[in-house]
Backbone bond lengths (Angstrom), bond angles and torsions (degrees), N, CA, C in turn:
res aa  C-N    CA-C-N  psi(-1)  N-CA   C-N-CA  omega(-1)  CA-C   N-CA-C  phi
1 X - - - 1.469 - - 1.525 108.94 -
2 X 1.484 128.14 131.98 1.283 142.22 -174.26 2.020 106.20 -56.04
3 X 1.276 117.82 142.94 1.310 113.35 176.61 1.381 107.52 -61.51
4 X 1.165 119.04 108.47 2.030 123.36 163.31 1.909 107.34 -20.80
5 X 1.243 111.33 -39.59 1.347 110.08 -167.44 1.657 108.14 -85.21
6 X 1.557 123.62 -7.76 1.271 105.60 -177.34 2.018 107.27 -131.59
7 X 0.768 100.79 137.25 1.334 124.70 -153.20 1.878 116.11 -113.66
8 X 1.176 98.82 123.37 1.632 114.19 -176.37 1.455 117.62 -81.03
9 X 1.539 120.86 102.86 1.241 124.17 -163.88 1.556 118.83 -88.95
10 X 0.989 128.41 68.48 1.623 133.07 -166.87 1.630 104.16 -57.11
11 X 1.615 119.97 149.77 1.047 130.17 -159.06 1.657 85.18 -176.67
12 X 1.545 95.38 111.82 1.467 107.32 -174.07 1.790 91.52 -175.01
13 X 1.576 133.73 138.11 1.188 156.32 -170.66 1.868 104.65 -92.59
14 X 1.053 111.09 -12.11 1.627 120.62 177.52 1.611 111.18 -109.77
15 X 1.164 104.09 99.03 1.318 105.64 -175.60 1.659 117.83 -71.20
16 X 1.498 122.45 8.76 1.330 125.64 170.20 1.308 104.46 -78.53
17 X 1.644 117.36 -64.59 1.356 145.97 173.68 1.840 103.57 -24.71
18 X 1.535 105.26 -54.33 1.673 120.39 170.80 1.094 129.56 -54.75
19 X 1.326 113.26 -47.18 1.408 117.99 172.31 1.682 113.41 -86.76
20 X 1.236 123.61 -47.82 1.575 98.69 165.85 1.133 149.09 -23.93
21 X 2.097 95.83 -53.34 1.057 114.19 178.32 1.592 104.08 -58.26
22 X 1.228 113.01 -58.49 1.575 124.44 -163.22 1.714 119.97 -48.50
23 X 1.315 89.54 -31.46 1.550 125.89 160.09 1.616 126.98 -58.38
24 X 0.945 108.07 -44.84 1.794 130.53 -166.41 1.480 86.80 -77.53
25 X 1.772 105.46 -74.75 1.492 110.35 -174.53 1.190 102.82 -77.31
26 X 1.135 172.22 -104.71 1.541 139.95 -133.39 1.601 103.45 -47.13
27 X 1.036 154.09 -58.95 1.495 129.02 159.30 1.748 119.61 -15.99
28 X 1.143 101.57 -37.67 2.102 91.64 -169.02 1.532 75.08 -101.09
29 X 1.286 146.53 8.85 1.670 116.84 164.53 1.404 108.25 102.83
30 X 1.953 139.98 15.97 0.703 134.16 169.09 1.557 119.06 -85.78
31 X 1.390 122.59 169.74 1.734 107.05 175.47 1.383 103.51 -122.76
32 X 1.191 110.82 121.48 1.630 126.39 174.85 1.270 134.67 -75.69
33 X 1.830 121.77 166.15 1.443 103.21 161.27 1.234 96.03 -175.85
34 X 1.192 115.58 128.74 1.742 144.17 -156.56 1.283 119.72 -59.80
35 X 1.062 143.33 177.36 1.710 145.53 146.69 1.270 105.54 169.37
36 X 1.301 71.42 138.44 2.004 73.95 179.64 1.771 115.11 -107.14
37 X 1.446 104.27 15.98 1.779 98.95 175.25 1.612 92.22 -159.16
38 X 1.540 116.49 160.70 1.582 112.94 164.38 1.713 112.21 -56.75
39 X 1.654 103.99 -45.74 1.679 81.54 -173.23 1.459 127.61 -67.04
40 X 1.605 130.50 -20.04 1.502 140.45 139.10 1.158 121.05 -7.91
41 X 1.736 107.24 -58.38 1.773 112.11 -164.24 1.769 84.09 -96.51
42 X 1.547 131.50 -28.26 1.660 112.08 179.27 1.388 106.07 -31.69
43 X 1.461 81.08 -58.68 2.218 116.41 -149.38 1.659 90.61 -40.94
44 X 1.341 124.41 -54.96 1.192 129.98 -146.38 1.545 107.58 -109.25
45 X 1.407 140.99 14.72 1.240 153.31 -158.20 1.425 96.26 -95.78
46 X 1.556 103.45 140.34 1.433 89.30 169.41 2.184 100.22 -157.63
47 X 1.939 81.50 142.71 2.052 68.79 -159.43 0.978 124.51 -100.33
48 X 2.151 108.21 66.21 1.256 142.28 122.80 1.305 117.63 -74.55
49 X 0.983 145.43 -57.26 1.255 139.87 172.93 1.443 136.23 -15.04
50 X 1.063 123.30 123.12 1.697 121.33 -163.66 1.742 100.74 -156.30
51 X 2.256 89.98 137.69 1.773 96.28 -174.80 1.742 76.90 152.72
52 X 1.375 105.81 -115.44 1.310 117.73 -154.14 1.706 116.03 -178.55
53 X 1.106 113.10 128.54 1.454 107.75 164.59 1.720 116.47 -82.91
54 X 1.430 108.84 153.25 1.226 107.71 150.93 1.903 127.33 -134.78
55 X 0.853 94.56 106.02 1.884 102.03 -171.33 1.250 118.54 -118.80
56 X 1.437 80.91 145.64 1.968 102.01 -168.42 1.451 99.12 -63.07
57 X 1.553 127.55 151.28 1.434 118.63 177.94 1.494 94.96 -88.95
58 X 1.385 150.70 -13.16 1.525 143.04 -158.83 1.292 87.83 -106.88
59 X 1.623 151.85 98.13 1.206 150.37 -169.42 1.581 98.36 -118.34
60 X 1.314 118.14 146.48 2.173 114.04 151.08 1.512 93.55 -79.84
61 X 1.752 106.30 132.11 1.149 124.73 161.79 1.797 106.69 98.73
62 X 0.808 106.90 -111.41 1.864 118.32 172.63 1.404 110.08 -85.88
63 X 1.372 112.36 112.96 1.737 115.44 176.77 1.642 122.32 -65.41
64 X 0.963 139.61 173.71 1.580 135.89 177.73 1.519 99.44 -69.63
65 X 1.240 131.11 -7.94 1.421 97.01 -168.65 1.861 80.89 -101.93
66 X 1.504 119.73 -34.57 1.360 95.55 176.96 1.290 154.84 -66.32
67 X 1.903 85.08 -8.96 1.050 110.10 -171.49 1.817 99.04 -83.03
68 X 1.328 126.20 -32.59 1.509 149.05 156.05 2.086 95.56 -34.77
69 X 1.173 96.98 -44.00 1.513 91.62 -170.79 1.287 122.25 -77.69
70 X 1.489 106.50 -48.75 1.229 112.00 159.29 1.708 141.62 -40.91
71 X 1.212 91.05 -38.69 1.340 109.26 160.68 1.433 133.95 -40.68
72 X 1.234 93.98 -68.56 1.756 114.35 163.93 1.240 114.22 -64.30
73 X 1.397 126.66 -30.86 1.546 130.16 154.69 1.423 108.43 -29.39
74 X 1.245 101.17 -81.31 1.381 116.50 177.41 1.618 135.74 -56.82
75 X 1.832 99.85 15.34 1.490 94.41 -163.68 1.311 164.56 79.92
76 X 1.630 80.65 -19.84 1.704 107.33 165.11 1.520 124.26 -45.90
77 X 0.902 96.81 142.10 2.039 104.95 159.39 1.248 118.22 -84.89
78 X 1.464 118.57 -36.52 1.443 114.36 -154.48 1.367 113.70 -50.77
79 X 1.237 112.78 128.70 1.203 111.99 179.16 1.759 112.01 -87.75
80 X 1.686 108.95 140.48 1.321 121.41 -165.10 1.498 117.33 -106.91
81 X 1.574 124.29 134.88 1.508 115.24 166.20 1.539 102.47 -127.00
82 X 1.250 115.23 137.01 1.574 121.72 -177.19 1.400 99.37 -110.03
83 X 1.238 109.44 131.37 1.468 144.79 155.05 1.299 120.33 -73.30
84 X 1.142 126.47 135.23 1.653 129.19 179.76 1.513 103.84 -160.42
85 X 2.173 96.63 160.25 1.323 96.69 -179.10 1.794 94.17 -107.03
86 X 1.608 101.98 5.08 1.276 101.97 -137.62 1.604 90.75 -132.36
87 X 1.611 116.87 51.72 1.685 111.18 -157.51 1.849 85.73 -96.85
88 X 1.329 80.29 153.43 2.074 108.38 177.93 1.603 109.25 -150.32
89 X 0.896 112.80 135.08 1.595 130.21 174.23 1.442 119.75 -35.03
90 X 1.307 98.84 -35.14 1.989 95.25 173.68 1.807 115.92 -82.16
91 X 1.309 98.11 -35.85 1.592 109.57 152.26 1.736 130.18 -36.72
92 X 1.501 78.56 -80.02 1.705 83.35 160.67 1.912 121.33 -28.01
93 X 1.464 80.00 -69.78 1.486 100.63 -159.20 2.155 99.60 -35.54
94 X 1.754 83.18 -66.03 1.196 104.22 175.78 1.605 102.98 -17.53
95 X 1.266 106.37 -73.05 2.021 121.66 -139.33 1.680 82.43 -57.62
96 X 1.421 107.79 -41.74 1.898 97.80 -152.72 1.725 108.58 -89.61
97 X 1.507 108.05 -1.36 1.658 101.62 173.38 1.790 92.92 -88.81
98 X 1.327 125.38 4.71 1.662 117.09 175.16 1.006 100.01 -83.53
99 X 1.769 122.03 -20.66 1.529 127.03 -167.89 1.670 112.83 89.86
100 X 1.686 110.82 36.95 1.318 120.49 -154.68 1.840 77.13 -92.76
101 X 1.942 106.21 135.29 0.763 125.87 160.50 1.845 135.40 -25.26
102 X 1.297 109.39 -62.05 1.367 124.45 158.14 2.090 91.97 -167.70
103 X 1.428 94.40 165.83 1.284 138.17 -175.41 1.617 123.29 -106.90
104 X 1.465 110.43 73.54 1.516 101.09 -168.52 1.556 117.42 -97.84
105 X 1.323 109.90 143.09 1.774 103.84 -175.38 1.832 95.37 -108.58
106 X 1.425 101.59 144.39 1.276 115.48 -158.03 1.628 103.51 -93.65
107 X 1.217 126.03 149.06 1.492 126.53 -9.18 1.734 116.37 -65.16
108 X 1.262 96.57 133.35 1.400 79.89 -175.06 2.125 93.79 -119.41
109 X 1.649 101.28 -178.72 1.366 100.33 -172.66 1.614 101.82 -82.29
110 X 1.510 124.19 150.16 1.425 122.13 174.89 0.819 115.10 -71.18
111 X 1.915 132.23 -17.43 1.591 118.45 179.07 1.544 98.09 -90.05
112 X 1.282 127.00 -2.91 1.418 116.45 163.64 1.332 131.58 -76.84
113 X 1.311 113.53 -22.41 1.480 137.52 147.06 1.629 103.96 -57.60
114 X 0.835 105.03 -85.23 2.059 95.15 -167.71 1.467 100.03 -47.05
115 X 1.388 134.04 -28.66 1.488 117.17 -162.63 1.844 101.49 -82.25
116 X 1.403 120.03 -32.56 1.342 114.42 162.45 1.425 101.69 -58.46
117 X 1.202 129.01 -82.02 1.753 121.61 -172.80 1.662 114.23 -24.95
118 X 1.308 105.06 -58.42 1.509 101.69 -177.63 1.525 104.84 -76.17
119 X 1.496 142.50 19.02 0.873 129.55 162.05 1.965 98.31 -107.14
120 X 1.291 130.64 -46.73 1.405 118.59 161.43 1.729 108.43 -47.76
121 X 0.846 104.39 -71.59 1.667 87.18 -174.96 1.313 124.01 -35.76
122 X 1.661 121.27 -26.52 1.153 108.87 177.60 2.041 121.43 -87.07
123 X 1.554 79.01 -1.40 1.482 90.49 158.03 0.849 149.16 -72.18
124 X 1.879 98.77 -41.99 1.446 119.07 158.38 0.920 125.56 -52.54
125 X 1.323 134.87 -41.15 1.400 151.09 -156.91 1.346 88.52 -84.86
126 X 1.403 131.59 -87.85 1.617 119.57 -162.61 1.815 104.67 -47.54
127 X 1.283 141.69 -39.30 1.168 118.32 144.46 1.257 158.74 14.81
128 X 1.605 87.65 -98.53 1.636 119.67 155.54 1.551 115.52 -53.29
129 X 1.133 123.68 -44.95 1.744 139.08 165.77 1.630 90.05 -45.46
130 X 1.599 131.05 -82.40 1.251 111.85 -141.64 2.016 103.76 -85.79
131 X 1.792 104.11 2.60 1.442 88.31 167.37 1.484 95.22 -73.56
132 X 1.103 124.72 -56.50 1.489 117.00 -149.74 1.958 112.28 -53.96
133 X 1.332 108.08 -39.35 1.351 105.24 167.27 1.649 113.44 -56.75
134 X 1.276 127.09 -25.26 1.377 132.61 -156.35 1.902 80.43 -88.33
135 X 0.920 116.62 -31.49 1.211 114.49 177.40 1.148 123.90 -63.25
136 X 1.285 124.31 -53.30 1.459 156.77 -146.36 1.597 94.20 -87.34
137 X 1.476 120.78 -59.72 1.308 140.69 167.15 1.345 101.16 -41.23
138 X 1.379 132.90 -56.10 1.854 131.67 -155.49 1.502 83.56 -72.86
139 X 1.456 143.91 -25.15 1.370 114.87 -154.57 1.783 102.27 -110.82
140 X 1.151 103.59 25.95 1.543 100.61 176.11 1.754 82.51 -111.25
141 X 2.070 88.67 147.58 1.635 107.27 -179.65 1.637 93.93 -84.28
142 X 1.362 87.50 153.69 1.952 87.19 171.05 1.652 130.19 -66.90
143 X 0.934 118.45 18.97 1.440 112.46 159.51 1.708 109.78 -106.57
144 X 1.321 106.92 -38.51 1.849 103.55 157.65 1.543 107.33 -46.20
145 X 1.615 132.59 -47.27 0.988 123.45 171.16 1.478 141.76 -38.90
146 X 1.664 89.32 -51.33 1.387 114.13 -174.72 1.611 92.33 -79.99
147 X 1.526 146.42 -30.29 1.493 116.00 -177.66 1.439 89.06 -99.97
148 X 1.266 148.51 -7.25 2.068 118.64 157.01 1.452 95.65 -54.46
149 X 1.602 142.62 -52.24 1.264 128.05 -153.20 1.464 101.92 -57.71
150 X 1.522 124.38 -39.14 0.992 128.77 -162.14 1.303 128.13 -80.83
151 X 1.540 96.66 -39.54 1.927 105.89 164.89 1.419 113.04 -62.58
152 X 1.747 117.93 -36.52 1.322 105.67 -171.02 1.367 100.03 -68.98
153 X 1.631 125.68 -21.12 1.689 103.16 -161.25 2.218 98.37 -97.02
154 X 1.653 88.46 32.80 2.182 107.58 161.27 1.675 92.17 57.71
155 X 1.337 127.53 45.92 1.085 125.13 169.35 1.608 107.65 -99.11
156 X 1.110 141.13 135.77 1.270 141.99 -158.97 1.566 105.49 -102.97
157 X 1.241 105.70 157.13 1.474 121.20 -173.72 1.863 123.16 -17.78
158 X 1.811 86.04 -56.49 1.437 109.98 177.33 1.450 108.03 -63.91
159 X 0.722 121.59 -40.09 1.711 122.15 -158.78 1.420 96.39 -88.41
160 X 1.269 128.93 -54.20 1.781 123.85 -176.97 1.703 95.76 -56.10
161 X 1.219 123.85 -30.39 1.394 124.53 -149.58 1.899 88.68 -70.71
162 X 1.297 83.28 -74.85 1.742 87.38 162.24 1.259 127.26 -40.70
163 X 1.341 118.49 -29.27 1.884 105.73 168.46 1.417 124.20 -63.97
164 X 1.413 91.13 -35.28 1.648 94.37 -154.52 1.607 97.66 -125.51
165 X 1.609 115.91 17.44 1.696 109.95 127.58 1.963 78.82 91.19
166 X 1.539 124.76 20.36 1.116 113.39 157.85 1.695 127.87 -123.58
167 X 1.337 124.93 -163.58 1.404 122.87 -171.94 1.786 98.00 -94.36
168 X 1.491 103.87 156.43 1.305 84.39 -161.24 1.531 95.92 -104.35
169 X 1.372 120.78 42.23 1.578 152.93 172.75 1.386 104.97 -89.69
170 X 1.704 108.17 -49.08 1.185 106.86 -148.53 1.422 107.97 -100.01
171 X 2.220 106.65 -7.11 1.296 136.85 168.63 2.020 97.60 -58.56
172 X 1.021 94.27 -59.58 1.853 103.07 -172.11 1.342 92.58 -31.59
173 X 1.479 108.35 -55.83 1.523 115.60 -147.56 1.533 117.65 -60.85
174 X 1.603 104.41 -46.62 1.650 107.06 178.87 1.490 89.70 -70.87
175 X 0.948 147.27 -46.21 1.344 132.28 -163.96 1.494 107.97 -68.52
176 X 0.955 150.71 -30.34 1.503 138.92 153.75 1.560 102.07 -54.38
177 X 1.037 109.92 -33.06 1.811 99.99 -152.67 1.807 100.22 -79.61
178 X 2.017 108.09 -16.09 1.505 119.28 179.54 1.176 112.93 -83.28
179 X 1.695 109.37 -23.26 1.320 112.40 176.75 1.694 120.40 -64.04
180 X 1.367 94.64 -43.75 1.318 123.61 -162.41 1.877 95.28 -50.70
181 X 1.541 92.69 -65.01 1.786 109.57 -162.12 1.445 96.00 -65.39
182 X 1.094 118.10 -43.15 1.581 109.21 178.30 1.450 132.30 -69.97
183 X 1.142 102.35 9.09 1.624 107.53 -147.72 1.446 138.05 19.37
184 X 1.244 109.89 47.99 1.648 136.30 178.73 1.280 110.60 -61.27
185 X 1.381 125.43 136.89 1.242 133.61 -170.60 1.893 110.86 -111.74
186 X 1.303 82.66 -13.17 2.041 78.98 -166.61 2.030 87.42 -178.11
187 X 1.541 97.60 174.64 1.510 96.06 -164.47 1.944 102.31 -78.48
188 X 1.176 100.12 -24.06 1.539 95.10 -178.17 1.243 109.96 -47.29
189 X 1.541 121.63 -47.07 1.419 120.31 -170.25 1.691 107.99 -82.52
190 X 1.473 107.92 -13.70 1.857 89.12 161.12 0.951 125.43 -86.73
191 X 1.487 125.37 -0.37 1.513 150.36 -179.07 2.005 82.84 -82.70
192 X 0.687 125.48 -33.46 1.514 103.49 -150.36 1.654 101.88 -102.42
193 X 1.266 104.71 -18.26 1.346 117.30 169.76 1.313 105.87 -97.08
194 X 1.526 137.49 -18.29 1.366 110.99 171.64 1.844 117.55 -69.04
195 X 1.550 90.59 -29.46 1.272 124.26 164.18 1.623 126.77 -25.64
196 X 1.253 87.62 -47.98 1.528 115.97 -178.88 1.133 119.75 -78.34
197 X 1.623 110.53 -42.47 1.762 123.94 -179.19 1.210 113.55 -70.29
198 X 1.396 117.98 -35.52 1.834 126.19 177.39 1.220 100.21 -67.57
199 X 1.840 132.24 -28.47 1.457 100.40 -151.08 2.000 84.15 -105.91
200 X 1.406 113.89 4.85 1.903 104.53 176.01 1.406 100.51 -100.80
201 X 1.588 114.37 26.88 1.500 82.41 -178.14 1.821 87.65 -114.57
């Protein structure tokens, strides 16, 4: 079943084509949301949003692949798959050096549609995973920092205490308090987040 929180943004000028789709997938449990041109979903974009677009490449106004461009203009993640009745090789080429999910020429099969979606979503999601650690990480003070570096490299209470010139009482202490903010369950997972902090800096 699709994550409740990320959502399939259709962008297609045929409002039959729109609602089917919207139709098809909210039946298997996806959550949708309409437009009938790229500048529609611009107007209304916002970079919270997380899931996936899917847009026709033959658009009025901005085509799917520009609308693909724009995107990345703007910083976005969402990851994109363009639909066409009207696919050609420079197209293609185009959609997938944006890093466009897949490229389907129409009619195409509907589980080939959800299997691109459930393959962006699983993009999103590892994503969304390393913002939220990037998060989790900004709110520890730097001496919590400096003893995760130290627990992950399996140095024990005493010994960090001694690195970094404290009691190894007061070692326990940030380390509950890293557990806490991180929501860490056991040391593997502060290993995997210290993990994380060495490789954003």
């Amino acid at each position: 079943m699709p994550a409740a929180a990320l959502t399939v943004y259709i962008v297609d000028d045929d409002a039959s084509v729109r609602d089917s789709l919207a139709l098809m997938l909210g039946l298997a449990g996806y959550s949708t949301a309409l437009y009938a041109d790229a500048e529609a979903f611009l107007a209304a974009w916002h970079k919270d949003w997380a899931g996936c677009v899917v847009a026709d490449l033959r658009l009025p106004g901005k085509s799917g692949l520009e609308l693909q461009a724009e995107l990345r203009a703007r910083g976005a993640a969402l990851p994109v798959i363009i639909m066409t009745a009207h696919g050609d090789v420079p197209s293609a080429r185009t959609a997938f050096q944006a890093q466009a999910v897949d490229f389907l020429e129409k009619p195409f099969d509907h589980a080939q549609l959800r299997g691109a979606i459930d393959t962006a979503f699983s993009r999103e999601g590892a994503r969304l995973e390393r913002t939220g650690d990037a998060a989790k990480l900004a709110s520890l003070t730097q001496r919590e920092r400096e003893v995760l570096e130290h627990a992950a490299k399996g140095l024990h209470a005493k010994e960090i205490g001694a690195a970094l010139g404290i009691s190894p009482r007061t070692v326990e202490v940030h380390k509950t308090r890293i557990m806490e903010k991180l929501g860490a369950r056991n040391v593997a997972e502060l290993v995997r987040f210290a993990l994380r902090a060495g490789g954003s800096r």
